[in-house]
N, C-alpha and C positions, 0 to 999 in steps of 0.2 A: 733269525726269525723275522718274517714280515707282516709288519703292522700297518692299522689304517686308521685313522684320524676323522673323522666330521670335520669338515672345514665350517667352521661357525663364523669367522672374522677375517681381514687381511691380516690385518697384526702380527695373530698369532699362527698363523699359515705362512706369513716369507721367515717368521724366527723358528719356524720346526725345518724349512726348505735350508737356512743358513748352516744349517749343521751336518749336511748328507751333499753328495754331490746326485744333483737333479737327472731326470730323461733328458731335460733341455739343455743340460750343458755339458753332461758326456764327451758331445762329438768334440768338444773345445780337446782332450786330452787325445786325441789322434796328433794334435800335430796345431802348428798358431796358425795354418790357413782351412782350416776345414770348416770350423763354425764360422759362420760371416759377424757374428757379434762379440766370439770370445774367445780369448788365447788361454795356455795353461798359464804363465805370469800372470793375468789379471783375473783367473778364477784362485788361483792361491793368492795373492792379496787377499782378495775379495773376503774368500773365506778364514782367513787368518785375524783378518778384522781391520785388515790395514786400511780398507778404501771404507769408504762412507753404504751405510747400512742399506742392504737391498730397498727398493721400492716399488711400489705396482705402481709400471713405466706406464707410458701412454697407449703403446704397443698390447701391455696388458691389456690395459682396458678397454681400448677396441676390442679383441679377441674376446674378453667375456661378453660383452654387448652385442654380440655377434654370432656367439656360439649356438642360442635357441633357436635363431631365422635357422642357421645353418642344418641343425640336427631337422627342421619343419621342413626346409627343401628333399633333403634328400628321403624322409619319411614319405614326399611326395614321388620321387624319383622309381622310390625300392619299395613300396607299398605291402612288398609280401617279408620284407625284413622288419626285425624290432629295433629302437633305438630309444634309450634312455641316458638322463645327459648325469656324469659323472658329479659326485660331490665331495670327494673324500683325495685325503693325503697319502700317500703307504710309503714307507722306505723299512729297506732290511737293516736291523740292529745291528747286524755284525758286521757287513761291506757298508753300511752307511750310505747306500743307492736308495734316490728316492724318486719320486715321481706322485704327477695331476693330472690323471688321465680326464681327457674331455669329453668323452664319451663312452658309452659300453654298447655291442652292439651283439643281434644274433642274425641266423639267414637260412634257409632251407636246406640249400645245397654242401653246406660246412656245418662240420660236428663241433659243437661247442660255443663258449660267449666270443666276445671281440671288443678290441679296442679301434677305437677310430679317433686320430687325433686330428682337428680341427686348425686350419690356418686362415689366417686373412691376408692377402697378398693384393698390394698395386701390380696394376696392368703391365705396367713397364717390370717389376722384378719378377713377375711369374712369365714374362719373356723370354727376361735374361740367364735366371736360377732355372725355373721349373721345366727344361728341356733337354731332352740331350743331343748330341755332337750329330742325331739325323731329324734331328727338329721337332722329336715324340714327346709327346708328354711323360716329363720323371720326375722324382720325389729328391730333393736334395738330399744329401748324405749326413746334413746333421741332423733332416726332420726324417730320416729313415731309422736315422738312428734313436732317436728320443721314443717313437714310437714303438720299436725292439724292447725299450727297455719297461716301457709302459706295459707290454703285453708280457713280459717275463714277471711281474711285481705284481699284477692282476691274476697271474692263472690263464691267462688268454690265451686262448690255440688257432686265432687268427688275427691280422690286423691290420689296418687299414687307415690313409691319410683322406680327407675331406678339404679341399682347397676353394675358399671364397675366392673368386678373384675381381678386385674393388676397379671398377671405371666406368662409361660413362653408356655403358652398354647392354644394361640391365645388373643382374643379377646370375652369375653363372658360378656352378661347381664343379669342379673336376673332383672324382672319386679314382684313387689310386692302391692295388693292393700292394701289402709289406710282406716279402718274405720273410717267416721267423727260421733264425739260425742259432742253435745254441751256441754252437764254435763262437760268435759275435759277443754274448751275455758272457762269456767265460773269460773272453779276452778283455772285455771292458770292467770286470771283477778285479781282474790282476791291476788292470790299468787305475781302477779305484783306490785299488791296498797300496799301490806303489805312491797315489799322491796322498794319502794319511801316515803312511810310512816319511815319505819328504816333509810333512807338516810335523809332523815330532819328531824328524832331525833337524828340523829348520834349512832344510836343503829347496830353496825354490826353482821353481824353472825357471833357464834362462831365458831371456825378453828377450821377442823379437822388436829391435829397435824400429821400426817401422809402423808395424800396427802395434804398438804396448807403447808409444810416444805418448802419447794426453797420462798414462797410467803413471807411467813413469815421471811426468811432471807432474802427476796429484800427488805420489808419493813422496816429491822430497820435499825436508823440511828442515831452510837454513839456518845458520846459526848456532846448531846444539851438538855439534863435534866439534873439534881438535882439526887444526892445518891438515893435512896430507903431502905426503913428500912423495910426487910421481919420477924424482928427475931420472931414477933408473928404469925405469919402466917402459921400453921401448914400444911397446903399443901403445900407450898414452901420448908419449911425443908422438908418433906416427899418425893418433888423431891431429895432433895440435898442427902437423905441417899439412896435412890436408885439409883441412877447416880455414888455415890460412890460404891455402891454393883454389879452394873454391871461392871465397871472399875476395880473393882479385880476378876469377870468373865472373862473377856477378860485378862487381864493379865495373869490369870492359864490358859485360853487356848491356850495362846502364850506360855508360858512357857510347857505346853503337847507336842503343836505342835514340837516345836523343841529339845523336849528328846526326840520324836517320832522319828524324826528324824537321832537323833542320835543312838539310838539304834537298826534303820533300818541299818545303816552304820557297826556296830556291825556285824549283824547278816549277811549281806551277805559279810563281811571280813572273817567268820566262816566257809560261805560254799565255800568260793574258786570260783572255777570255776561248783562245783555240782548244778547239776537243782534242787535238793528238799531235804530237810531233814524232819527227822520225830525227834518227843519230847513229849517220850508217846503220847498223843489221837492225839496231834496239827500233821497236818502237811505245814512246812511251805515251797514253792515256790517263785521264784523270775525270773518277765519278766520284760524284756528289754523294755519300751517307747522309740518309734524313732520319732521325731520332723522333719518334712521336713524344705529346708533350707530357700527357696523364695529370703529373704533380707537379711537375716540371716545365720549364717553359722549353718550347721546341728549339731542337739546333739541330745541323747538320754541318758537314765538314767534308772536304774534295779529299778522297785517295788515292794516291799516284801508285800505277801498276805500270811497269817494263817488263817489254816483253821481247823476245833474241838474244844472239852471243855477237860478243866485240867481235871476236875472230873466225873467220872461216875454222870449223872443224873443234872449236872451243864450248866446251856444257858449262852452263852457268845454272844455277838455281835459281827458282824467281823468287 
């Protein structure tokens, strides 16, 4: 059954969000690269209680502070639509899906209310995210999804993303429609039971070592076990000899870096005060970097670039 809540306080609005998995984190349970903020590892910590208690991020607070201008433009835009700004919490008791819809919206042309969820995006990530592979404006896949789930949990038989986009160029919106798919809601149901199912077997998902690194160092806590004996453990040894094969990577590249170095230092004590020398095919240059000074006092420093191959018919890298 779906219920809906009065949101009266923060408080008591992220400890009712704590216990339901949200519209906004869903997309995390496709897979550890779909949502750009969260993997299934660090949504089950999270929700289990391992990691430190949700809070209204920065990010949040933008977005509410943002959400009124937002709903007043596009009132301007769409004039003959309604738009009223959401207040309330709902999740279903029994899958434990929940969602904060930002807005509720109607329109001439379409039968029935709507959801419209509400973004604030930098310039540079509604670039990067909000396009697709022929340059069109698209809705990412995890705010496509959050908004599915928001229009499933409202009753809503249409829905729609609202994207601020924050730079130095006014104020602009893009309005995007959401196709609703039930097949989506059915499949993210299963994908629900299956991690409250894994939450009371105590089955987590495996980290991705990559992005779940910072999670994976909040979560451990030394001291409060027993040795461990890996010596059988042939994947353990196989980290331990590659960890030492890279640590004498890096070490020869430290040790490159600064013959490089020095034999930069060499070479423009060679040329003096000359702009360029030649050595057979190479010829090698050296400019001046100037550093402005702000807090700093100004410096700048000469970089030597070669350019050719020693041997006829020989590629070198520069």
């Amino acid at each position: 059954m779906i219920k809906s809540w009065a949101i009266t306080n923060s408080s008591d609005w992220l400890e009712r969000r704590r216990h339901n998995i949200n519209a906004s984190e869903v997309a995390a349970l496709f897979g550890p690269r779909v949502h750009p903020f969260l993997t299934p590892y660090k949504l089950y910590a999270s929700k289990i209680g391992r990691l430190s208690a949700e809070t209204d991020t920065p990010a949040m607070r933008r977005g509410k502070k943002f959400e009124p201008i937002v709903i007043d433009i596009l009132k301007e835009e769409h004039p003959d639509w309604t738009f009223n700004k959401a207040d309330t919490y709902l999740w279903d008791d029994e899958t434990r899906l929940g969602a904060t819809p930002d807005c509720y919206a109607e329109r001439p042309e379409s039968y029935g209310p709507a959801i419209v969820q509400i973004k604030t995006v930098g310039q540079f990530a509604f670039k990067k995210h909000w396009h697709d592979e022929h340059g069109n404006i698209a809705v990412p896949t995890w705010v496509a999804v959050q908004a599915s789930v928001e229009a499933f949990l409202t009753g809503a038989t249409w829905a729609g993303v609202a994207a601020l986009k924050l730079g130095d160029g006014g104020i602009e919106i893009a309005y995007i429609d959401i196709p609703l798919k039930m097949h989506l809601i059915r499949t993210i149901e299963q994908m629900v039971a299956d991690f409250w199912q894994r939450v009371a077997e105590d089955r987590p998902y495996p980290p991705d070592f990559g992005l779940d690194r910072n999670v994976i160092l909040d979560l451990y806590d030394t001291g409060w076990n027993a040795r461990l004996d890996f010596s059988n453990d042939a994947e353990f040894r196989a980290m331990l000899l590659r960890r030492d094969g890279l640590k004498g990577i890096i070490k020869a590249g430290k040790d490159a870096t600064d013959e490089r170095k020095e034999i930069d230092v060499r070479i423009i004590h060679r040329l003096g005060n000359a702009s360029a020398a030649i050595c057979g095919k190479k010829t090698v240059t050296v400019r001046v970097i100037k550093r402005k000074g702000y807090e700093v006092k100004p410096t700048q420093w000469p970089m030597v670039n070669i350019m050719g191959n020693e041997e006829e018919g020989v590629e070198e890298d520069e």
